[in-house]
C-alpha positions as a Markdown table, in Angstrom:
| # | Residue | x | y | z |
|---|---|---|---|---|
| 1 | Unk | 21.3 | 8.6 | 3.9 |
| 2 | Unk | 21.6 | 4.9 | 2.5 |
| 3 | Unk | 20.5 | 4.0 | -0.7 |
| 4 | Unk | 20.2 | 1.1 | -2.8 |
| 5 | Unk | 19.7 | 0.7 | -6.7 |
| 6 | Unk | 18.3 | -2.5 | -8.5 |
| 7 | Unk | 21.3 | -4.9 | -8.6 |
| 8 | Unk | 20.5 | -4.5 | -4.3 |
| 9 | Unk | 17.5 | -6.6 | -4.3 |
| 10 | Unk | 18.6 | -9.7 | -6.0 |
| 11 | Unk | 20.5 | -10.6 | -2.3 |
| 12 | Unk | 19.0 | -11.2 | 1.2 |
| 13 | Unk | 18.0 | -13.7 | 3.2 |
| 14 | Unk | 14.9 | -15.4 | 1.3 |
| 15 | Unk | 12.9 | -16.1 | 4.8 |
| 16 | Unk | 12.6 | -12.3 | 5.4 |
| 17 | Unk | 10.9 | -11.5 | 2.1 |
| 18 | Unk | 7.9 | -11.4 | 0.7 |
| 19 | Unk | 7.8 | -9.6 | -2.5 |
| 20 | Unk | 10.7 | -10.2 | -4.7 |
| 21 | Unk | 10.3 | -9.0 | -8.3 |
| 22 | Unk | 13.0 | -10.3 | -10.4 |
| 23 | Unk | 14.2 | -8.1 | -13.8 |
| 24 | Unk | 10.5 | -7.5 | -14.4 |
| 25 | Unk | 9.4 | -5.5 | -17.4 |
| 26 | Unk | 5.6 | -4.4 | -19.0 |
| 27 | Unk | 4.3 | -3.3 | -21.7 |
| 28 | Unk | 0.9 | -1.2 | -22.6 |
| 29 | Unk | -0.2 | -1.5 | -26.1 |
| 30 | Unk | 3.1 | -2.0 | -27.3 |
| 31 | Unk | 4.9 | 0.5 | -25.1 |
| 32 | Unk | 6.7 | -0.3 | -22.6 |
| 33 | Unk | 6.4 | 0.9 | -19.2 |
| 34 | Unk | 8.8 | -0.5 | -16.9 |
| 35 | Unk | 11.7 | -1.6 | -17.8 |
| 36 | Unk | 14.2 | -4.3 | -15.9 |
| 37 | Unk | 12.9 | -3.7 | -11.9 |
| 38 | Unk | 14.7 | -5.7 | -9.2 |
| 39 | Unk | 12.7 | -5.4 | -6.0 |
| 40 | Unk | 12.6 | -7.5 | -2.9 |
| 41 | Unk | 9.8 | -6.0 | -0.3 |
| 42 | Unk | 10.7 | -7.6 | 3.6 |
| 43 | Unk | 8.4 | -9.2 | 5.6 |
| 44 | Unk | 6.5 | -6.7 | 8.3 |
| 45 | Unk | 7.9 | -3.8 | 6.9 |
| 46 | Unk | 5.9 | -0.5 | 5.4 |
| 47 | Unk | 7.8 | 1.0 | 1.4 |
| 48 | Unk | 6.0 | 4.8 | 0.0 |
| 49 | Unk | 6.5 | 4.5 | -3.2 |
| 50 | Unk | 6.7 | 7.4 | -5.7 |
| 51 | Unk | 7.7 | 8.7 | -8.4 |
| 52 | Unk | 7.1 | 11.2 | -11.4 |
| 53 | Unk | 3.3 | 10.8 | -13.3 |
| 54 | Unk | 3.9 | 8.0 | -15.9 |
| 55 | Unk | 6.5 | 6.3 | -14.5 |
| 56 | Unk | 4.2 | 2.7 | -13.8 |
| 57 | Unk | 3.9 | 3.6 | -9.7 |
| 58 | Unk | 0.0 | 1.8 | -10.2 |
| 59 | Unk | 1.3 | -1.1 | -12.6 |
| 60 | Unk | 4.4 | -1.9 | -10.2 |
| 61 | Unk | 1.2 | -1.9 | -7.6 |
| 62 | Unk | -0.6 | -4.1 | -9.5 |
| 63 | Unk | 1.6 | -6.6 | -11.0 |
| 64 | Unk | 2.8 | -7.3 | -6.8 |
| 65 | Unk | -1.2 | -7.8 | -6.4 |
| 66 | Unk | -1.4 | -10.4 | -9.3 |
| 67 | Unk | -3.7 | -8.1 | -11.5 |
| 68 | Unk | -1.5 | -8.2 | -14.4 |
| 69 | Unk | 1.7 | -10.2 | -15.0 |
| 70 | Unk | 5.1 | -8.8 | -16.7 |
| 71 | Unk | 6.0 | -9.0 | -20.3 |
| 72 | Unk | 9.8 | -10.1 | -19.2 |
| 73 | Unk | 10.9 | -11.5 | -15.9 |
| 74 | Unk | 9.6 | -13.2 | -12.6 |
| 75 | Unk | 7.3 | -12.5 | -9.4 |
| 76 | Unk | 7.5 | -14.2 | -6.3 |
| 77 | Unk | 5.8 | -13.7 | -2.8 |
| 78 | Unk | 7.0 | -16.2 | -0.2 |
| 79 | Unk | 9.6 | -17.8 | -2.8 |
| 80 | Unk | 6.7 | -19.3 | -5.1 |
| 81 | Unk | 5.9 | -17.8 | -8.3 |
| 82 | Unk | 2.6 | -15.5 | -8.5 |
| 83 | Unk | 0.3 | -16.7 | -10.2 |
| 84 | Unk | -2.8 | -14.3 | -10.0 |
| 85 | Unk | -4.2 | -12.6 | -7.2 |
| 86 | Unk | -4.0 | -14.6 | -4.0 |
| 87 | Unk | -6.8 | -13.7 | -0.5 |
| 88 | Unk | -4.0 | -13.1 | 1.5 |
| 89 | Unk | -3.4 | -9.6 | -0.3 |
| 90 | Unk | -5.4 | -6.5 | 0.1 |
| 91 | Unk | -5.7 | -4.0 | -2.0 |
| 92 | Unk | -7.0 | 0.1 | -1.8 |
| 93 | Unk | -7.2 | 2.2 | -4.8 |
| 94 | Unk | -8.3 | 5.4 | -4.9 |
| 95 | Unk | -11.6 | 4.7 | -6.1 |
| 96 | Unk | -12.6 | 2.5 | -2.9 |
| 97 | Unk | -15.3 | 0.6 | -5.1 |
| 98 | Unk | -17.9 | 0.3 | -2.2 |
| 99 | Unk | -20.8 | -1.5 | -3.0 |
| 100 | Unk | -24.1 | 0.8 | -2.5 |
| 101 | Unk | -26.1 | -1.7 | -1.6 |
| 102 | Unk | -24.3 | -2.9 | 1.1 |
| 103 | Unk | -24.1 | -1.6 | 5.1 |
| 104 | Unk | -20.8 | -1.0 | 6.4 |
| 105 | Unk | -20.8 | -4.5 | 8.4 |
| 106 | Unk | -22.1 | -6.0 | 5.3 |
| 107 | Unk | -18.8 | -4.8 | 3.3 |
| 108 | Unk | -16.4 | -5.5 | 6.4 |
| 109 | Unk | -17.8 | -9.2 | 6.4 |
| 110 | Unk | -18.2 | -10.2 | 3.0 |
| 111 | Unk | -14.1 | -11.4 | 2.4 |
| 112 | Unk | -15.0 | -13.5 | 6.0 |
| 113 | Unk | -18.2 | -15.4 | 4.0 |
| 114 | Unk | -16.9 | -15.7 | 0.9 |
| 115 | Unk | -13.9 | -17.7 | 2.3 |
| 116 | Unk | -16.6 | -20.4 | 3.8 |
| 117 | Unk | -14.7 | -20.7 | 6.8 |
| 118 | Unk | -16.1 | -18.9 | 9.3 |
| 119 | Unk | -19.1 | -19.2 | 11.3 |
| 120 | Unk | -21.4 | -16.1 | 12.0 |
| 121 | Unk | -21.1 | -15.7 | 15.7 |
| 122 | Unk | -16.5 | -15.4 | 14.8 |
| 123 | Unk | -17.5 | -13.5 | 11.7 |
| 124 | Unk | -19.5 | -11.3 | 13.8 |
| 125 | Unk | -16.8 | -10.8 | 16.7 |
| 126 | Unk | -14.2 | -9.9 | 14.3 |
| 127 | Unk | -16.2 | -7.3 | 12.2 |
| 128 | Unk | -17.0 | -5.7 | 15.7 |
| 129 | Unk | -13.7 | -5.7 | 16.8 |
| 130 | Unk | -12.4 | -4.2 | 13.9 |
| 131 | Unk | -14.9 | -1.6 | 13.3 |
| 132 | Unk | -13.9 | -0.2 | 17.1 |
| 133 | Unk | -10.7 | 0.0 | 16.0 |
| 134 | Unk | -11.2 | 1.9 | 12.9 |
| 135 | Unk | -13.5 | 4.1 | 14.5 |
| 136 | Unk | -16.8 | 2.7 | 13.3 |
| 137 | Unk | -18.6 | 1.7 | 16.2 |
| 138 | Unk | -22.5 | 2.4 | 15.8 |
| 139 | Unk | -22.3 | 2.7 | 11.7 |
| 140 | Unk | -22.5 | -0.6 | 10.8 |
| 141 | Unk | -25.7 | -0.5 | 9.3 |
| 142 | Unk | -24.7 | 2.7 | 7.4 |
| 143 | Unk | -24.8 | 2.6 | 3.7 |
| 144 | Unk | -21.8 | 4.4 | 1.8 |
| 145 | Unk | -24.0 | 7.5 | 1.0 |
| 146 | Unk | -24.8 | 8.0 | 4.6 |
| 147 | Unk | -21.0 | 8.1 | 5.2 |
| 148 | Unk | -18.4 | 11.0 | 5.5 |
| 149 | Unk | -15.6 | 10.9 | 3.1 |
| 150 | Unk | -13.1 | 9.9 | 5.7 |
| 151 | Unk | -15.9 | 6.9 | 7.0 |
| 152 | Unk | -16.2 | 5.8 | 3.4 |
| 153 | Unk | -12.6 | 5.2 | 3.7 |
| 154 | Unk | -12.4 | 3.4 | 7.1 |
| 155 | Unk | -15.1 | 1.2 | 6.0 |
| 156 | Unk | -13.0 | 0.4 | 2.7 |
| 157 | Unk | -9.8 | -0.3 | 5.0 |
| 158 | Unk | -12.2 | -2.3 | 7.4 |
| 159 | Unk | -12.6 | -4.6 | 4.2 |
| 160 | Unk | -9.2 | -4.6 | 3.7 |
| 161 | Unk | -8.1 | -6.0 | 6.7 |
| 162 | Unk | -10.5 | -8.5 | 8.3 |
| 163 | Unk | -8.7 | -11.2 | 6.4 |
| 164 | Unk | -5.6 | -10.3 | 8.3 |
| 165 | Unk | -3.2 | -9.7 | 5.2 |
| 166 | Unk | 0.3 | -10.5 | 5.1 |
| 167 | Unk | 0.5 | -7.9 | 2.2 |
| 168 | Unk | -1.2 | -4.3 | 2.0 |
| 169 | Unk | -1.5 | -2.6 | -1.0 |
| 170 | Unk | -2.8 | 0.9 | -1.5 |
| 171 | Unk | -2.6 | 3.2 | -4.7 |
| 172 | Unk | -3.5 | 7.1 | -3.4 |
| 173 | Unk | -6.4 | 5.9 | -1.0 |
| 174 | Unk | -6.6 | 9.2 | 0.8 |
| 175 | Unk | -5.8 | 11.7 | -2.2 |
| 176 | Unk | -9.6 | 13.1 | -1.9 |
| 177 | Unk | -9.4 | 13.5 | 1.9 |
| 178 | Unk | -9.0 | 16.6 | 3.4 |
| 179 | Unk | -5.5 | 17.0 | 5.7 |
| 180 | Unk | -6.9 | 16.6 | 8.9 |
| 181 | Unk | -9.3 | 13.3 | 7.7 |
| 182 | Unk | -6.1 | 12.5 | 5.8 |
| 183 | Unk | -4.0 | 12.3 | 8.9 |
| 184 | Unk | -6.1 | 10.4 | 10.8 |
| 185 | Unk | -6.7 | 7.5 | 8.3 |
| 186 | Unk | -2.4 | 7.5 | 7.7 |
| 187 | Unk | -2.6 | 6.5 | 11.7 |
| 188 | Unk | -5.1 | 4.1 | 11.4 |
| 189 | Unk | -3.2 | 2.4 | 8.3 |
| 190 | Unk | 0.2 | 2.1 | 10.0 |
| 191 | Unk | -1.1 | 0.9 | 13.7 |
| 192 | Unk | -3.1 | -1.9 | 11.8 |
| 193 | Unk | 0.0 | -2.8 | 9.4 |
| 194 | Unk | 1.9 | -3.2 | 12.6 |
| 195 | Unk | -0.5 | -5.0 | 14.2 |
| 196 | Unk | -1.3 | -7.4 | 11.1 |
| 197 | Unk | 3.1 | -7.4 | 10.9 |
| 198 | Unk | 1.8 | -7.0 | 7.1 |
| 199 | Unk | 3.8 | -5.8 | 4.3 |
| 200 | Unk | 2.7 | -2.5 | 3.0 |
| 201 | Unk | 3.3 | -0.8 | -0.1 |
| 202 | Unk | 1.7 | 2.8 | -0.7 |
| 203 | Unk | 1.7 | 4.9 | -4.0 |
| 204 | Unk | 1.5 | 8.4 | -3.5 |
| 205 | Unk | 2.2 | 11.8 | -5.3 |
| 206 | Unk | 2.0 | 13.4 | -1.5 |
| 207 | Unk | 5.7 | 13.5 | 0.1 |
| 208 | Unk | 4.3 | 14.4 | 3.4 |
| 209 | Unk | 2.7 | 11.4 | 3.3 |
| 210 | Unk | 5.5 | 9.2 | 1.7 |
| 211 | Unk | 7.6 | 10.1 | 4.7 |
| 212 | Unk | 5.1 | 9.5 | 7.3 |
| 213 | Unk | 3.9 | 6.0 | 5.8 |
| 214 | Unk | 7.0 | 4.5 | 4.6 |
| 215 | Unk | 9.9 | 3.4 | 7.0 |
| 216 | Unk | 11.5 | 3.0 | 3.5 |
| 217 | Unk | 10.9 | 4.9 | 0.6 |
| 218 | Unk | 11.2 | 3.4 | -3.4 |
| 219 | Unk | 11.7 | 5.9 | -5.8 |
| 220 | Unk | 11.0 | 4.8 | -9.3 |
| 221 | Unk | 12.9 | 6.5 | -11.7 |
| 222 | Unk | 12.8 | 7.7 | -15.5 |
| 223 | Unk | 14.8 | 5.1 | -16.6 |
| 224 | Unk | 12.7 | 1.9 | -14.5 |
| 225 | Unk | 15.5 | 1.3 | -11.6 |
| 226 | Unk | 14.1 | 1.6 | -8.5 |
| 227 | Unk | 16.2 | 3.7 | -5.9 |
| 228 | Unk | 15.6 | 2.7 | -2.0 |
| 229 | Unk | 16.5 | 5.4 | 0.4 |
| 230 | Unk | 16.1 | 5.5 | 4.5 |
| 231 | Unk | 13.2 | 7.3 | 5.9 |
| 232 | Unk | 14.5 | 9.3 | 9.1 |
| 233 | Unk | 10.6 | 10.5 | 9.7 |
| 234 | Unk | 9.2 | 7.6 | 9.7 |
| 235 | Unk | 5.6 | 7.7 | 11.9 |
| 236 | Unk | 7.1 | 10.6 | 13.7 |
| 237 | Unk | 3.5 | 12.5 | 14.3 |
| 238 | Unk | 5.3 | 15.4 | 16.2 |
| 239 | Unk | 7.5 | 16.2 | 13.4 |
| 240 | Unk | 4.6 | 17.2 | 10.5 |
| 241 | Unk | 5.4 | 21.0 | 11.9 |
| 242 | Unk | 9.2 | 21.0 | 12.4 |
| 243 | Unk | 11.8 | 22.4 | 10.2 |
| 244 | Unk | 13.4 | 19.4 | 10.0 |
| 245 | Unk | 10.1 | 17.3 | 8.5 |
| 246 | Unk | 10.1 | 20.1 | 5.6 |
| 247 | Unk | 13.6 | 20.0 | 5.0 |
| 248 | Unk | 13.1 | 16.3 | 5.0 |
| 249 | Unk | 10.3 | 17.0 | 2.5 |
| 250 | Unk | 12.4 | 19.4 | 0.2 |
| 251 | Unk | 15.0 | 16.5 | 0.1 |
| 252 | Unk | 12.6 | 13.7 | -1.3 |
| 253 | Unk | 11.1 | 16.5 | -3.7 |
| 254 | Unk | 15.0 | 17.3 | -5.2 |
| 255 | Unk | 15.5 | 13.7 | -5.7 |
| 256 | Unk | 12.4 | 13.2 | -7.4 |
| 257 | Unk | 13.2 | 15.9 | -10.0 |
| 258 | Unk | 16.3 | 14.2 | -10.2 |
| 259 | Unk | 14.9 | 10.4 | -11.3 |
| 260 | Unk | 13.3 | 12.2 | -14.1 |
| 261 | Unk | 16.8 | 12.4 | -15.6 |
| 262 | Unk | 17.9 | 9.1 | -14.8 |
């Protein structure tokens, strides 16, 4: 298994990167929380990231969306320097913040209106099409409480993606979902990042899920490097039940005792 440490991601063609975070550091009241981190994400592809509880998974996640910017060091998406948050990136967090007054079309459309650019017949066409895809066909005029847990969360990824992002972002968006609902929506996230040939980076604390959503896994470790290793599971559905998945599994776990240390 290949991996690569920090001083990796300063090299690489710029045309096939989009994220590229260059000896980045952050502090929280006065205490830092990640220290020095080298990362270049590439165009199209899908990263897991994970990584013990307190180690800045979120704030790495939220410094590549523009919702906070580093103490030391540089961001870039597309070469240019990020400055803010930028319509082109979509971002899921755990809480999927749906509005209760609005209906499901009503939250798939909004990002469409508020760019001023569409007219309401495309706007229209494009929420349809999308809801079909993600399974939402005859709940568009659904409010959030009417909703499953697992529709709550198509309806938030619907939202998501009708802007067609070049970068996904998603901090445990399935953690309260039951397995079953759980696997369904991890489908439905990697068939539309290939579609959309987006960029998508995914915190979680589930390793099943690390494995099955990232073709490349980032481990962030104790000491703030950021380790990427190969993913040999990678959207491999008919592996979840063979030995080879949990020993796959038991792998990722020993390494992540093992960052703890570093």
């Amino acid at each position: 298994m290949k991996e690569k440490t920090n001083s990796d991601y300063l090299t690489g063609r710029e045309e096939d990167i989009l994220v590229r975070m260059r000896d980045v550091s952050f502090d929280y009241e006065e205490k830092r929380i990640l220290w020095n981190i080298n990362l270049a994400l590439k165009k199209g592809a899908s990263y897991s990231l994970i990584g013990k509880s307190g180690t800045g998974k979120s704030t790495l996640l939220n410094l590549a969306a523009g919702l906070l910017s580093p103490k030391e060091g540089s961001i870039e998406i597309l070469s240019a320097p990020l400055k803010g948050t930028r319509k082109e990136t979509a971002i899921m967090f755990q809480e999927l913040a749906l509005f209760p007054w609005q209906t499901v079309y009503q939250a798939a459309s909004m990002p469409l209106k508020l760019s001023g650019k569409k007219e309401k017949q495309e706007i229209d066409r494009r929420v349809a099409e999308l809801l079909e895809e993600l399974g939402l066909s005859g709940l568009q005029n659904k409010y959030p409480h009417q909703l499953s847990g697992g529709e709550r969360q198509r309806a938030a990824l619907a939202r998501g993606l009708i802007g067609q992002p070049d970068l996904l972002l998603m901090d445990e968006p399935t953690s309260s979902l039951d397995s079953i609902t759980k696997e369904a929506i991890q489908e439905l996230i990697i068939k539309q990042q290939q579609k959309l040939k987006a960029t998508l980076l995914f915190v979680t604390h589930d390793m099943e899920e690390a494995l099955i959503l990232g073709e490349r896994i980032l481990l962030l470790n104790g000491d703030g490097t950021v380790t990427e290793l190969e993913n040999p599971c990678y959207f491999r559905k008919e592996q979840r039940k063979s030995i080879e998945f949990y020993e796959q599994c038991i792998h990722f776990k020993e390494l992540l005792e093992e960052s703890e240390t570093r």
